[in-house]
C-alpha positions as CSV (number, residue, x, y, z in Angstrom):
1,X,-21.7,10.8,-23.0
2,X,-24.9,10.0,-21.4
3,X,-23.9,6.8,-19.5
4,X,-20.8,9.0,-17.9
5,X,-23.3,11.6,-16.9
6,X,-25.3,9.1,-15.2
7,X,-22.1,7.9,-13.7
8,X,-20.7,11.1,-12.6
9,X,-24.3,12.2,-10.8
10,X,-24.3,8.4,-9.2
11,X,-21.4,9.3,-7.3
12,X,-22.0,13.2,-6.4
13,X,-25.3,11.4,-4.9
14,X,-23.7,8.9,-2.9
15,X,-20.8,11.4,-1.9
16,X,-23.5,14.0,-0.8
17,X,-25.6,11.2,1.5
18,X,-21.9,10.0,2.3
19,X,-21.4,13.4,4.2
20,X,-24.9,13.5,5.7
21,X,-24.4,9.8,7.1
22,X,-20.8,11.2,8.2
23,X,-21.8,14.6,10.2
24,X,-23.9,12.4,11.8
25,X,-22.6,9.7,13.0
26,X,-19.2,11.6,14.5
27,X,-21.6,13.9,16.5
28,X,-23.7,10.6,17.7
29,X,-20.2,8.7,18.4
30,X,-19.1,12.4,20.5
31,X,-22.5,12.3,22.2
32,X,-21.7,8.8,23.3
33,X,-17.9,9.5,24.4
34,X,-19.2,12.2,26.4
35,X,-21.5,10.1,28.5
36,X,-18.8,8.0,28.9
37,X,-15.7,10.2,29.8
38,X,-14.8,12.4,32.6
39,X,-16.8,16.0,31.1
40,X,-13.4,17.9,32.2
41,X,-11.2,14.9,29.9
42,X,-10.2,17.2,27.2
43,X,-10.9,15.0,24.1
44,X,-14.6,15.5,24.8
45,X,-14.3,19.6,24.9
46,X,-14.3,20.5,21.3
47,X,-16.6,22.2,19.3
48,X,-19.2,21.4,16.9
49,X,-18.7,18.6,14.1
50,X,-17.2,19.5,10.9
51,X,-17.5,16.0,8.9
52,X,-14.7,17.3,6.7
53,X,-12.6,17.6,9.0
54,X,-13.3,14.7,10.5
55,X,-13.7,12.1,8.0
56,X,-9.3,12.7,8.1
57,X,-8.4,14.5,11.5
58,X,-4.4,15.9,11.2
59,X,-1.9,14.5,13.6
60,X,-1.9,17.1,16.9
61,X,-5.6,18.3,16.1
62,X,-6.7,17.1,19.1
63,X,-5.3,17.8,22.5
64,X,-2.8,14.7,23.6
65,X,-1.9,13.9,27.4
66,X,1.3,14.6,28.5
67,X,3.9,12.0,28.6
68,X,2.0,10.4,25.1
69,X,3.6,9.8,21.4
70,X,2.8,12.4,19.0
71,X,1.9,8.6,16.9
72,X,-0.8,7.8,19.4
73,X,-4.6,8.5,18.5
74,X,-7.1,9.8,20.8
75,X,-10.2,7.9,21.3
76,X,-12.5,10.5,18.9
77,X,-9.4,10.5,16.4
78,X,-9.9,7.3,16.0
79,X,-13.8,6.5,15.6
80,X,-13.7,9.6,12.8
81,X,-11.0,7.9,11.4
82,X,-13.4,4.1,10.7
83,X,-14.1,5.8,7.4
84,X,-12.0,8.2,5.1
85,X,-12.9,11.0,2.8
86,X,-16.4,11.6,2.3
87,X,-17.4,8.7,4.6
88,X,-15.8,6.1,2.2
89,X,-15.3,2.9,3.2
90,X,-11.6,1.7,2.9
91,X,-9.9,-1.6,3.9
92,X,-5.9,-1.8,3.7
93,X,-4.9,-5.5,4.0
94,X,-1.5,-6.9,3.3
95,X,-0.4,-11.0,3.0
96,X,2.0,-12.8,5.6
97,X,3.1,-16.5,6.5
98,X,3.7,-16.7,10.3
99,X,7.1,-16.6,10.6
100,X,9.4,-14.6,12.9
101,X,10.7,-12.8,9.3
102,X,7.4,-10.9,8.2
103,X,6.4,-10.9,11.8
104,X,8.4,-7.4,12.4
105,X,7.2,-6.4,8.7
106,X,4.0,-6.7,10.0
107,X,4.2,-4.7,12.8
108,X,6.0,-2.1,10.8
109,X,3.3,-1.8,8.7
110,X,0.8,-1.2,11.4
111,X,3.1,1.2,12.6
112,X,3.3,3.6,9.2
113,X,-0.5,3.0,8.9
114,X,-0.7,4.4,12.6
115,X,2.0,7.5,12.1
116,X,0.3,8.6,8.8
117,X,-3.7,8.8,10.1
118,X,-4.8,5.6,7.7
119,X,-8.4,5.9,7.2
120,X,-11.1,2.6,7.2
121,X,-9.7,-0.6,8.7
122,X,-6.1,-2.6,8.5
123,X,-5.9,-6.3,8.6
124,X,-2.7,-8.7,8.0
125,X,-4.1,-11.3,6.4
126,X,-1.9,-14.7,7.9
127,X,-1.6,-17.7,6.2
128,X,-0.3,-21.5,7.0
129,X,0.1,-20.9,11.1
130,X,0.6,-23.9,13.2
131,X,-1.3,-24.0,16.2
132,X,1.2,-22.8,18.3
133,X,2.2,-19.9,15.6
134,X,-1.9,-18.7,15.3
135,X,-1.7,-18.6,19.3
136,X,1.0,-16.6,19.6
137,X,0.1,-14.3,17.0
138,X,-3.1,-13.4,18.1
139,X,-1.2,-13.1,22.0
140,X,0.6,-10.5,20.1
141,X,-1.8,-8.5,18.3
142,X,-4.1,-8.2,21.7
143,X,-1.1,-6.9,23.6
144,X,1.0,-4.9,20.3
145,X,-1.1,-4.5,17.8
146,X,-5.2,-3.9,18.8
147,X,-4.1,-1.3,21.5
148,X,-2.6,1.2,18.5
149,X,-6.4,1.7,16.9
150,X,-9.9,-0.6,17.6
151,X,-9.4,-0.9,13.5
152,X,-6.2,-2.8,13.3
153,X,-7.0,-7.0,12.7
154,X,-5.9,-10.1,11.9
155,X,-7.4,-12.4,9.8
156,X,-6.0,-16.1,9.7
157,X,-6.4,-18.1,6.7
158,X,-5.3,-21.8,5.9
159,X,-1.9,-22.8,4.2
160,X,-2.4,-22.7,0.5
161,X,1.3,-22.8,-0.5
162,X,0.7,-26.1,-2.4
163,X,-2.6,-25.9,-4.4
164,X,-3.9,-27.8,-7.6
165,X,-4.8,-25.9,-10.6
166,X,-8.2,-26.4,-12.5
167,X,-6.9,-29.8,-14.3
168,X,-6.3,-31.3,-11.0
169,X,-2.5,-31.7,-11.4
170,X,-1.0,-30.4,-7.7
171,X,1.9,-28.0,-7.9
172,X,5.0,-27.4,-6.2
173,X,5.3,-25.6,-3.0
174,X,5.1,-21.6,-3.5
175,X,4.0,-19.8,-0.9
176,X,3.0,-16.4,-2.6
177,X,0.0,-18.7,-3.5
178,X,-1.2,-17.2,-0.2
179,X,-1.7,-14.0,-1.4
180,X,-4.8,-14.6,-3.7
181,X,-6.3,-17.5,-2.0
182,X,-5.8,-15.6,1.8
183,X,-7.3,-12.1,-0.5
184,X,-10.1,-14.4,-1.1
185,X,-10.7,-16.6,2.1
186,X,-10.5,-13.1,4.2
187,X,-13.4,-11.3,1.3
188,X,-15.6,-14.1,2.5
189,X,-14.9,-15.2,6.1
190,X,-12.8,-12.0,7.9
191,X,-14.4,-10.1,10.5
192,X,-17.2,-7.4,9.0
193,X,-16.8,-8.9,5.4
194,X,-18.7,-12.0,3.6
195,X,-20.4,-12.8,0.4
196,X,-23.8,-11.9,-0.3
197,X,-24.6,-15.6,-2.9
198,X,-28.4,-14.4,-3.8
199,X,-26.7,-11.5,-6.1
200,X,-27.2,-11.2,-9.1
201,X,-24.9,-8.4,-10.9
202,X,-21.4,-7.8,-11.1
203,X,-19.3,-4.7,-12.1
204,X,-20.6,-5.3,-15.5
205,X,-24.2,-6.0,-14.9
206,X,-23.6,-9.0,-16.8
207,X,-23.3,-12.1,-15.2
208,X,-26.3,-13.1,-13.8
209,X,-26.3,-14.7,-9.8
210,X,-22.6,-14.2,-9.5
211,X,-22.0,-13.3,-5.8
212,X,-20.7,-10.1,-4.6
213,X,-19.6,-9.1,-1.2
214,X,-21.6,-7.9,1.6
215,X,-19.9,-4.6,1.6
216,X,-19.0,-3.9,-2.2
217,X,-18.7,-0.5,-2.3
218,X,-15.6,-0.7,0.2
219,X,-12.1,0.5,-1.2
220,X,-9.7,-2.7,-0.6
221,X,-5.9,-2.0,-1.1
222,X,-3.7,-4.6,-1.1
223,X,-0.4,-4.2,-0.2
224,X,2.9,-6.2,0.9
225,X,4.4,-6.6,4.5
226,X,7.4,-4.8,3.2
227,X,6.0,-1.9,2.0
228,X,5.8,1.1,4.4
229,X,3.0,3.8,4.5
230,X,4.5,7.5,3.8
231,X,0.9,9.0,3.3
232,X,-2.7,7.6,3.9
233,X,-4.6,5.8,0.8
234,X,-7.5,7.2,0.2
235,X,-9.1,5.8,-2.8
236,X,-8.9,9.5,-4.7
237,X,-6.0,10.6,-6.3
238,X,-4.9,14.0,-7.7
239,X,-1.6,15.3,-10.0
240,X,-2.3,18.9,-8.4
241,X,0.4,20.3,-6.4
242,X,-0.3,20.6,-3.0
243,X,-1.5,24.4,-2.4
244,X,-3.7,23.6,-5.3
245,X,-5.5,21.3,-2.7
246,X,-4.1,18.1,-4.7
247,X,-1.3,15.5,-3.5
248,X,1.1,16.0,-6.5
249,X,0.8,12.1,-7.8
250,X,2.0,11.2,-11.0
251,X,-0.2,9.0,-13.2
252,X,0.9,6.6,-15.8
253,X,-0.1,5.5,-19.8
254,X,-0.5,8.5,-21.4
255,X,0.8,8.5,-25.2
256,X,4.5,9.6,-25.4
257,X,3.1,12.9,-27.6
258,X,0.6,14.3,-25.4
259,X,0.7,18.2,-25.4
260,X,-1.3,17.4,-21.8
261,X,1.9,15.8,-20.2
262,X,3.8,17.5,-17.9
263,X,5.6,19.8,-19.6
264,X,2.5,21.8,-20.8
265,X,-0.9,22.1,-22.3
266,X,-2.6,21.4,-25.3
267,X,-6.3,20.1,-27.0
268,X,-6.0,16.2,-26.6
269,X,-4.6,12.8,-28.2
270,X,-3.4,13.1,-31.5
271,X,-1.9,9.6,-32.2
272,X,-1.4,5.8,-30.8
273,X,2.2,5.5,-29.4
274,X,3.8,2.5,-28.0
275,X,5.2,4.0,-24.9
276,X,3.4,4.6,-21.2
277,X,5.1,7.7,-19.9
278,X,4.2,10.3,-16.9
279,X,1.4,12.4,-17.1
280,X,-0.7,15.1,-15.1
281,X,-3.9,13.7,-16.2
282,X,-5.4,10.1,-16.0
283,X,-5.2,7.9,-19.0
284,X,-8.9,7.4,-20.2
285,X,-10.7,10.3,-18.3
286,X,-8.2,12.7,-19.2
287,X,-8.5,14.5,-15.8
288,X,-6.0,15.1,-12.9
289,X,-7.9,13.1,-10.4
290,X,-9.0,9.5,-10.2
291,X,-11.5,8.0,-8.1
292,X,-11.4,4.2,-7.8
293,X,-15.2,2.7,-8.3
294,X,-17.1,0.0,-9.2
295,X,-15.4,-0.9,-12.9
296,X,-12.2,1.7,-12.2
297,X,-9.8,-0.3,-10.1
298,X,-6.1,2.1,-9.8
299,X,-2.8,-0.1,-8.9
300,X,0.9,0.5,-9.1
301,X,2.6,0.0,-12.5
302,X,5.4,-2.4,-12.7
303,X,8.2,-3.1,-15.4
304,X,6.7,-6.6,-16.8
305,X,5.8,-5.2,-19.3
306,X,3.2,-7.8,-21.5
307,X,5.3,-11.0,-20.4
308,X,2.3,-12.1,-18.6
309,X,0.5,-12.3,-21.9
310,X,2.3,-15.5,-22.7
311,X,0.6,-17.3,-20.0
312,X,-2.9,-16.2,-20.8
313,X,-4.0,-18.6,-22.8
314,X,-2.7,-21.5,-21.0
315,X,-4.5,-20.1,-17.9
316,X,-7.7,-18.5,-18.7
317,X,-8.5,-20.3,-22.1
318,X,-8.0,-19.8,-25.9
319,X,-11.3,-17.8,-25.7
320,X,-10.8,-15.3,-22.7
321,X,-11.0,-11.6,-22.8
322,X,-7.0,-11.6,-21.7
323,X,-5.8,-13.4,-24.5
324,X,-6.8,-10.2,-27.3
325,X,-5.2,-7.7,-25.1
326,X,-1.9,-7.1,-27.0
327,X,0.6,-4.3,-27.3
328,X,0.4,-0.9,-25.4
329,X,-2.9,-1.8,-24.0
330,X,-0.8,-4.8,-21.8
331,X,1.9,-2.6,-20.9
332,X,-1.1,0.8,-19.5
333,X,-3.2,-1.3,-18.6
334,X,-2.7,-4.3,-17.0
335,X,1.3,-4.2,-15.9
336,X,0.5,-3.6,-12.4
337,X,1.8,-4.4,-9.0
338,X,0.5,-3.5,-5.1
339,X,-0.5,-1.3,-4.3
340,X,-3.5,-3.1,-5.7
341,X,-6.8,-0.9,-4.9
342,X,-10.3,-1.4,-6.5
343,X,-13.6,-1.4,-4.8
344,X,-14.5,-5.4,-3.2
345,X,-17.0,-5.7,-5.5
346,X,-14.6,-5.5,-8.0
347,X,-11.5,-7.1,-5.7
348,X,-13.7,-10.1,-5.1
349,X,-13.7,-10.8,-8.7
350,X,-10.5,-10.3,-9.0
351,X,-9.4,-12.8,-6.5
352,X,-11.6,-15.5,-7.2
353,X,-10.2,-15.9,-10.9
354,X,-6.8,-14.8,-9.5
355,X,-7.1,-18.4,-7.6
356,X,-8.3,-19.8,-10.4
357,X,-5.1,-18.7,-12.9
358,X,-1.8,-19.0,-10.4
359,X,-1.4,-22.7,-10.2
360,X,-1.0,-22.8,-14.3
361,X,0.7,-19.4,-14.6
362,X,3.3,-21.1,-11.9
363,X,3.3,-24.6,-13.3
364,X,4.5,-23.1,-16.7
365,X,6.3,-20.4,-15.0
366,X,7.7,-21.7,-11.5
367,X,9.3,-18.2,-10.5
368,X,8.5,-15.3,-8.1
369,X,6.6,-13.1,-10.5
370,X,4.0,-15.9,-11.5
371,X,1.1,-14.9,-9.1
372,X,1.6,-11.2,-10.1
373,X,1.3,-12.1,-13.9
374,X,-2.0,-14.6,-12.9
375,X,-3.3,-11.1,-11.4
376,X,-2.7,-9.6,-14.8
377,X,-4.4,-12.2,-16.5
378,X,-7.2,-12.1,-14.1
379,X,-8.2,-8.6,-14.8
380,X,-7.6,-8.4,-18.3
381,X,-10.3,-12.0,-18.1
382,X,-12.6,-9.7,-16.3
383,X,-12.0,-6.2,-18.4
384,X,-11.2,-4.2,-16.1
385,X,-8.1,-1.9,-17.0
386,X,-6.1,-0.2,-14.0
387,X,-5.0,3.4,-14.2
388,X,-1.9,2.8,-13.9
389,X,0.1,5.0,-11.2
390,X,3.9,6.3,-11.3
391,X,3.9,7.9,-7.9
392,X,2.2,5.0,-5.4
393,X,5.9,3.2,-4.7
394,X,9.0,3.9,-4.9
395,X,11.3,0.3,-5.0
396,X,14.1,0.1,-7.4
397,X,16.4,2.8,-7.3
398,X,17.8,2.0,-10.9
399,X,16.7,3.0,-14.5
400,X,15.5,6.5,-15.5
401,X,12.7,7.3,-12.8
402,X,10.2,6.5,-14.9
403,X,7.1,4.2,-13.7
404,X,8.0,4.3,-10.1
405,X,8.0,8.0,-7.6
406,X,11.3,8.3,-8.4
407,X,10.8,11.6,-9.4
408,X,9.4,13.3,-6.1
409,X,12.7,12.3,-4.4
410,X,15.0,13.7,-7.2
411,X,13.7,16.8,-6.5
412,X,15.0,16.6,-2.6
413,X,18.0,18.5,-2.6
414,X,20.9,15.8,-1.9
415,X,22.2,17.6,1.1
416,X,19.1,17.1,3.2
417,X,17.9,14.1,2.0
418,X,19.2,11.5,4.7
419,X,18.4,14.3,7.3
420,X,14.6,14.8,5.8
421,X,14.0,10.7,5.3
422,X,15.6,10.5,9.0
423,X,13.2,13.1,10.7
424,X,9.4,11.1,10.1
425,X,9.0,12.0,5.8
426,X,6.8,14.9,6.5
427,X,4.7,15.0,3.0
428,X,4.4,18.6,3.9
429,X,7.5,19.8,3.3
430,X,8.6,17.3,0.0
431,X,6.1,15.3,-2.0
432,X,6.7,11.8,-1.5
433,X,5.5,8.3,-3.4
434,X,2.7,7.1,-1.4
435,X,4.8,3.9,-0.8
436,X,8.5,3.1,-0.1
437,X,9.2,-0.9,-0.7
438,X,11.8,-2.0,0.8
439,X,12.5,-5.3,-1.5
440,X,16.1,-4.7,-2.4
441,X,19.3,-3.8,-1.3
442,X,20.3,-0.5,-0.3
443,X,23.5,1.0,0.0
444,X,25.6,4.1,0.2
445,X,29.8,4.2,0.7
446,X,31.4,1.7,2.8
447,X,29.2,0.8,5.4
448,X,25.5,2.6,5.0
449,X,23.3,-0.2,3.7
450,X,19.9,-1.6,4.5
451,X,18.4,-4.8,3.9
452,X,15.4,-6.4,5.6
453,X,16.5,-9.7,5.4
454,X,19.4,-8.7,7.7
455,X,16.9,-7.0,10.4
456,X,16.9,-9.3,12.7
457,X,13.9,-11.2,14.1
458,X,13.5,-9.7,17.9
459,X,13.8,-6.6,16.3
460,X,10.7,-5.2,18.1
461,X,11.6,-6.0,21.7
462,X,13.1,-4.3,24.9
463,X,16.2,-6.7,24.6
464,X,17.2,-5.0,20.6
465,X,19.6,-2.6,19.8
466,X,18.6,-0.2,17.2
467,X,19.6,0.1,13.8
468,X,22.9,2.5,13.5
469,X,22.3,5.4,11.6
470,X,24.1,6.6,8.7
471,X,25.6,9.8,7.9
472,X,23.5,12.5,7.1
473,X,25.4,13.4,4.0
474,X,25.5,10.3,2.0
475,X,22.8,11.2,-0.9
476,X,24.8,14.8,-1.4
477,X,27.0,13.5,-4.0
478,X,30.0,12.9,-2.0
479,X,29.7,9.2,-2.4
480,X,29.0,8.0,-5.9
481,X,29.4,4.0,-5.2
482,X,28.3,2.0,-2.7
483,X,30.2,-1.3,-1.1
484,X,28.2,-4.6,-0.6
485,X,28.4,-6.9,2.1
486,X,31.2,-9.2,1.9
487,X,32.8,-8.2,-1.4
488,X,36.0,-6.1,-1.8
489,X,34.9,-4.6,-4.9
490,X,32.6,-1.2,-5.1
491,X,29.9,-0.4,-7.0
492,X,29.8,2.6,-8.8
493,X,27.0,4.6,-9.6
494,X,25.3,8.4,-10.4
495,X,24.2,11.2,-7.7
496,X,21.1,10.1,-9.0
497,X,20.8,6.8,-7.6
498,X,23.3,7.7,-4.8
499,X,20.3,10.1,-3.7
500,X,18.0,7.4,-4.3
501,X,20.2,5.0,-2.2
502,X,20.6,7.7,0.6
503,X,16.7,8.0,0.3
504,X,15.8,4.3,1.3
505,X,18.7,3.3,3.7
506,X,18.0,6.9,5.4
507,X,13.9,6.0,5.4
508,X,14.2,2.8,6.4
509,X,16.5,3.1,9.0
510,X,14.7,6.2,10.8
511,X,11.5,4.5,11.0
512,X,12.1,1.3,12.1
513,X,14.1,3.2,14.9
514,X,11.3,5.4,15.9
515,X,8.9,2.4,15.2
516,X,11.1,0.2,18.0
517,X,11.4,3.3,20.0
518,X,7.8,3.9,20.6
519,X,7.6,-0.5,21.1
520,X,9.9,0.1,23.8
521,X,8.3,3.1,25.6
522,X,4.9,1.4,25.8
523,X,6.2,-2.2,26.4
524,X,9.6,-1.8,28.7
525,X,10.9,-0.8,31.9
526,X,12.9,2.0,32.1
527,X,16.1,-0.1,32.8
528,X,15.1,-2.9,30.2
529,X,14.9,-1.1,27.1
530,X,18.1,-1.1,24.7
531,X,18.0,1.8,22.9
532,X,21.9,1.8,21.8
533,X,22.0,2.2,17.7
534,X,24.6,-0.2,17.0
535,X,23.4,-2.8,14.9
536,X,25.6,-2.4,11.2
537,X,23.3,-4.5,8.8
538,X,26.1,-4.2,6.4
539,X,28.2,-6.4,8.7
540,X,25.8,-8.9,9.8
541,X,26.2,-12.2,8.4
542,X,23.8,-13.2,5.3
């Protein structure tokens, strides 16, 4: 159509000028580091810019200093990597309270964000600190946290775990509420963001002086503090395979009889089917990449299905857009989860009726999924359907594979799968979700088990042990149960989810070990680090 057309040479514009702007700036921020560094400092003595290359530098492109991490960026590493493909602006931000419990999470995160080359900015969004807590937390970022990358931030926000909903009525204490209202407080106070009031368009071009954020065309993800970083978001997603250029991700809400699904080819759509399945192309554009722009927002599906029609009404009004969404469109387009990514423009909408929704949605519904379904409703209120995405998490480990990245670790053979998840998740040799989520409990035989409410608090510190390591065989199919903490009966399950089980005690367990490892080289003494690995979550008390 015409108005795609327009659309599609829009972007090819702003991509083109994106590069121009990009080759640029990385040889005037070279220039600079060059009048600034010793001449003979090796960073400096590199050849001319190549703004591809440069927008997303590899790990080990550049030359490191003996005696560094193989995690640790050089100073020019880092300045290319302010922006990602393209020179597009991207933003990673993720929700925490201030407690001593999503304090390691948070560090973590940083961590996975550092080890896979994240592009644009990351900021932990903190909500509710005490005086006392705030202090200490930003002590900790200027010592931990700002010395991994100048692009790492913290952004603290009020408490808003007891808010009142548009009638006035006050609600119960629920302190996920800081996830929208921190998303929104951060849009228009954090550090290089704000809201430009004298607007006067929205994604739409409807809705005349509605304000939009200073920076709209940035990509904002937002994620959880328990959710760990296996490959960098970018904003563009592919289903190629990987020496077709692509990253092999698996979208989501194709019709069940689609000759274009991944078992083959064909001419198009046919029929309206009631199921979302995998596919190799996206759902309305029928291609095997997606962008996320102004209007296109991309997000994680997860297994709610439509429940969080019920609350529509009640929340947005007999009259909004959410309440005539029904069937298959609420299940492909608007059961989604983090990662949430859409561009602010779009994000900011998003979060200021995603306040406006949660305190009903949890009033009538006072359980953990409430502000997920108010973030339903808030994007079905403003039209915009996700594309819904198979391979951006992996979390549960039950069911048939099917809306979660399952798939890519079935396809690890289950001999090497502890040993592979152990030894850093390199994309390069096994496709991988984008996204492991550690939110349940994980566990393999008698004693290999993971679960982050057991990790304890110090975890990042020179006094910790490490985590003890399971055996690199569970996930073969030697061990088809697994044995919780505390309870003399077993479990028993498939290799399948044995694999799976292997896959996120294994992933887990390495990372947080390399993650306190390189804490410990940069913040201990040689004869005050513990680096024994003998703490057995399984046996620690709940």
């Amino acid at each position: 159509s015409i108005d795609s057309q327009r659309e599609e040479n829009i972007i090819k514009h702003k991509f083109q000028r994106g590069r121009l702007r990009a080759k640029e700036w990385v040889r005037n921020e070279k220039r600079w580091l060059k009048n600034r560094l010793d001449d003979n400092d090796p960073v400096t003595n590199i050849g001319p810019a190549d703004p591809a290359a440069a927008s997303m530098p590899e790990a080990g492109e550049e030359e490191i200093e003996e005696g560094t991490h193989n995690w640790d960026l050089t100073q020019l590493e880092d300045l290319a990597l302010r922006t990602g493909p393209a020179d597009t602006p991207i933003h990673i931000v993720f929700s925490t309270d201030c407690g001593p419990y999503q304090h390691w999470q948070a560090y973590q995160f940083f961590l996975s964000a550092l080890r896979v080359r994240q592009p644009g900015r990351v900021t932990q969004i903190a909500s509710g600190c005490t005086d006392d807590q705030a202090a200490s937390l930003k002590e900790w970022h200027a010592e931990h946290v700002n010395p991994l990358s100048f692009r790492f931030g913290l952004h603290l926000t009020p408490d808003y775990s007891t808010v009142e909903s548009v009638d006035g009525k006050s609600t119960e204490k629920y302190e996920f509420f800081n996830k929208p209202f921190g998303l929104k407080h951060w849009m228009e106070f954090g550090e290089g963001m704000g809201i430009d009031h004298s607007s006067s368009y929205d994604h739409n071009n409807n809705h005349p002086n509605n304000p939009r954020p200073w920076k709209h065309d940035t990509i904002i993800a937002l994620l959880d503090p328990d959710q760990m970083l296996t490959r960098p978001i970018t904003g563009h997603f592919s289903s190629l395979p990987t020496e077709a250029g692509g990253t092999g991700d698996i979208f989501r809400g194709a019709p069940s009889n689609d000759p274009l699904l991944s078992a083959g080819g064909g001419e198009g759509r046919k029929s309206k089917e009631i199921n979302n399945v995998d596919s190799r192309l996206s759902f309305r554009e029928h291609e095997p990449t997606f962008t996320v722009r102004h209007g296109h927002p991309l997000s994680q599906e997860y297994g709610f299905l439509n429940v969080w029609c019920k609350y529509a009404s009640l929340a947005a009004g007999a009259n909004s857009p959410a309440t005539k969404v029904k069937g298959i469109e609420a299940l492909r387009s608007y059961a989604v989860g983090p990662p949430y990514i859409a561009t602010a423009l779009d994000m900011y909408d998003i979060a200021v009726r995603w306040c406006e929704f949660v305190p009903t949605v949890y009033r009538h519904f006072p359980q953990l999924m409430a502000e997920m379904y108010a973030f339903s409703i808030a994007t079905a209120d403003l039209q915009l359907p996700h594309q819904l995405m198979a391979s951006l998490m992996v979390s549960d480990t039950s069911g048939d594979g099917d809306g979660e990245g399952w798939k890519m670790v079935d396809d690890i053979p289950g001999e090497e799968v502890c040993s592979f998840a152990m030894d850093g998740l390199d994309v390069e040799v096994h496709s991988l979700p984008t996204v492991l989520n550690f939110c349940h409990r994980y566990g393999v035989g008698d004693t290999a088990f993971f679960a982050k409410e057991k990790v304890p608090a110090n975890f990042f510190s020179c006094e910790s042990s490490l985590l003890e390591e399971p055996a690199l065989d569970i996930g073969s199919g030697k061990y088809l149960y697994k044995k919780p903490p505390f309870l003399k009966k077993r479990m028993e399950y498939s290799a399948v989810i044995e694999k799976r089980e292997a896959f996120m005690v294994c992933a887990s367990t390495g990372f947080l070990n390399e993650a306190a490892l390189y804490f410990k080289e940069r913040h201990c003494g040689e004869n005050d680090a513990n680096v024994m690995k003998e703490i057995r979550l399984h046996d620690l008390p709940e």
